[in-house]
N, C-alpha and C positions, 0 to 999 in steps of 0.2 A: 504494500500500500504506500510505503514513503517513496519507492523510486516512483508511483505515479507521479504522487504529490512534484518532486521534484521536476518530473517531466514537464507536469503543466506550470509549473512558474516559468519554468525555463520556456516553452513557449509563448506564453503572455508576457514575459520580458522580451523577446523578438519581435513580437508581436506590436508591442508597443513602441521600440526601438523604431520599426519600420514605417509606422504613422509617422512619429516625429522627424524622420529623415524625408519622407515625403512632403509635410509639411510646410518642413523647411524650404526644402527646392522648391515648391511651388512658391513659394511667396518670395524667393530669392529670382525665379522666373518671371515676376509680376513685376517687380520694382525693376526691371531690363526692359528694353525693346523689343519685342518679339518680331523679326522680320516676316513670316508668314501671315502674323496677325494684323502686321502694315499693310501688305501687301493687298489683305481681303477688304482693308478698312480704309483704303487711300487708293485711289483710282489712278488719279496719272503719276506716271514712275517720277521716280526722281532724280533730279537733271545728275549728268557728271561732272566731279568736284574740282577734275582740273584741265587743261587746253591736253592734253594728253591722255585723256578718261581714267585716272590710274590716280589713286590717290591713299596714300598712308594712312590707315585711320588707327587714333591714339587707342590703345587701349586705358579702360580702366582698372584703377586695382580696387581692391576689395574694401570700403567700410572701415572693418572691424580687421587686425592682424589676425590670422590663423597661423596655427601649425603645417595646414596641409600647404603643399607647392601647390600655386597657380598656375592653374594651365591658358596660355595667351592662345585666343583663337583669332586667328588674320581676316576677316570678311571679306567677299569678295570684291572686285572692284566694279566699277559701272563700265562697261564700253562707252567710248564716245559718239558712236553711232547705233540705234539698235532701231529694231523694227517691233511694236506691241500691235500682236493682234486683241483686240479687246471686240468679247462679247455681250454687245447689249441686251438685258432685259427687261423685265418688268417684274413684281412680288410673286403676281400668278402667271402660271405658265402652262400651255397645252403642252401635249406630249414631242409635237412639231419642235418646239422651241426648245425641248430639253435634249431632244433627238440629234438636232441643230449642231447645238452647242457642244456634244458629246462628240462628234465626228467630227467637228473642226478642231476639236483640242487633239484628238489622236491623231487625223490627216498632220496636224504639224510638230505633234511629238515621235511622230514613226517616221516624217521627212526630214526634219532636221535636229537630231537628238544632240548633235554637239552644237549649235547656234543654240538652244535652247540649253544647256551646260553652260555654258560663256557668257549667257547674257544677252546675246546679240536679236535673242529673237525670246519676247516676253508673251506669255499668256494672262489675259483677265478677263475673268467674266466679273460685269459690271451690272448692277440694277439701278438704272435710272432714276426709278420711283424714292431711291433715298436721296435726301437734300444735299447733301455733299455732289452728288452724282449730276442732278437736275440739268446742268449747262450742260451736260454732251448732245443732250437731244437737239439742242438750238444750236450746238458746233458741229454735228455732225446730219442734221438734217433727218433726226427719226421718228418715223412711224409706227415702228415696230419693232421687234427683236432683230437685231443686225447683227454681222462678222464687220467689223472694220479692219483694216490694217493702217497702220500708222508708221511713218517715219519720223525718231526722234533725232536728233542734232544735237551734240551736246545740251541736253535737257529740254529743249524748242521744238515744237509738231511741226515737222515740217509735211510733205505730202503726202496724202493718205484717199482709201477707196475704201467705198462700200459695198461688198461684195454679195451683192442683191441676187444673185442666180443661185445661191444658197437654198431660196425657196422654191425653184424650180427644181433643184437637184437633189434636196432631200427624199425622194423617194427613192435613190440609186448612192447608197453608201458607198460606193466607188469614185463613179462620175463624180460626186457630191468633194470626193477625199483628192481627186487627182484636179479638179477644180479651183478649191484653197491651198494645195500645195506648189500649184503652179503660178497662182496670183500671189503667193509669200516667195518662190524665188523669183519672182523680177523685182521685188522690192528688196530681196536681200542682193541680187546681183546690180542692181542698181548702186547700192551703200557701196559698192568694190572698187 
């Protein structure tokens, strides 16, 4: 009966141990940046930091000294040119628009998996309906769930298309894939 006993402390001491280590990182993850969480909550990318897209970013150190070694982690840098395909929506959405959106993110993660590694070529699906969002509809002329592609210039929109046969092509997830992959390289061979 006691090596139970002991069993179960010892498990409710891990036990416990591993909430507070949780926790902890969680709210040491809260007080940081979350670049993913930017990413979904902030629409247009942001500009590059130097005439050479490449820019040093300081790290910080920690608060409070620790014991443990700090591991420095480098972020990546911005290209000074890149091309964002941003997909407009709306809160609600038929199956059309979700259909959409799903085969243009793949047509450009299957075609260009290293432009999309390096930065050069960004993905966003974008909902209008939030206020943050509102002015793309009036800068990009929408009616309705769109593929745009975008060329940015050190941080500046420069040309960009509305790739309106999307709605025609959604019914041929091919046609649909070889369609957006061939309107993202003339805008990526264009930046060359």
């Amino acid at each position: 009966m006691k090596v139970k006993n002991v069993v179960s402390v010892v498990l409710l001491l891990f036990v416990a141990a591993s909430v507070v280590y949780l926790v902890a990182g969680e709210s040491l993850s809260r007080s940081e940046p979350n670049q993913a969480t930017q990413s979904a909550t902030v629409a247009e990318p942001m500009p590059a930091e130097t005439a050479a897209g490449r820019a040093a970013r300081p790290t910080e150190a920690p608060a409070e000294s620790t014991d443990e070694p700090v591991q420095v982690v480098e972020k990546p840098t911005e290209p000074q040119h890149k091309l964002v395909a941003y997909y407009f929506h709306r809160t609600q959405r038929c199956r059309t628009c979700l259909t959409m959106e799903a085969y243009a993110q793949e047509a450009l993660e299957e075609s260009f998996p290293a432009a999309i590694e390096s930065g050069e070529l960004q993905w966003q699906a974008v909902n209008v309906e939030e206020p943050a969002n509102e002015h793309f509809v009036i800068d990009f002329g929408l009616t309705s769930s769109a593929l745009v592609l975008v060329n940015m210039h050190d941080g500046e929109r420069g040309e960009w298309r509305n790739l309106e046969q999307v709605w025609e092509l959604v019914g041929d997830e091919l046609k649909f894939k070889a369609y957006v992959a061939a309107e993202a390289m003339l805008f990526l061979e264009d930046a060359s």
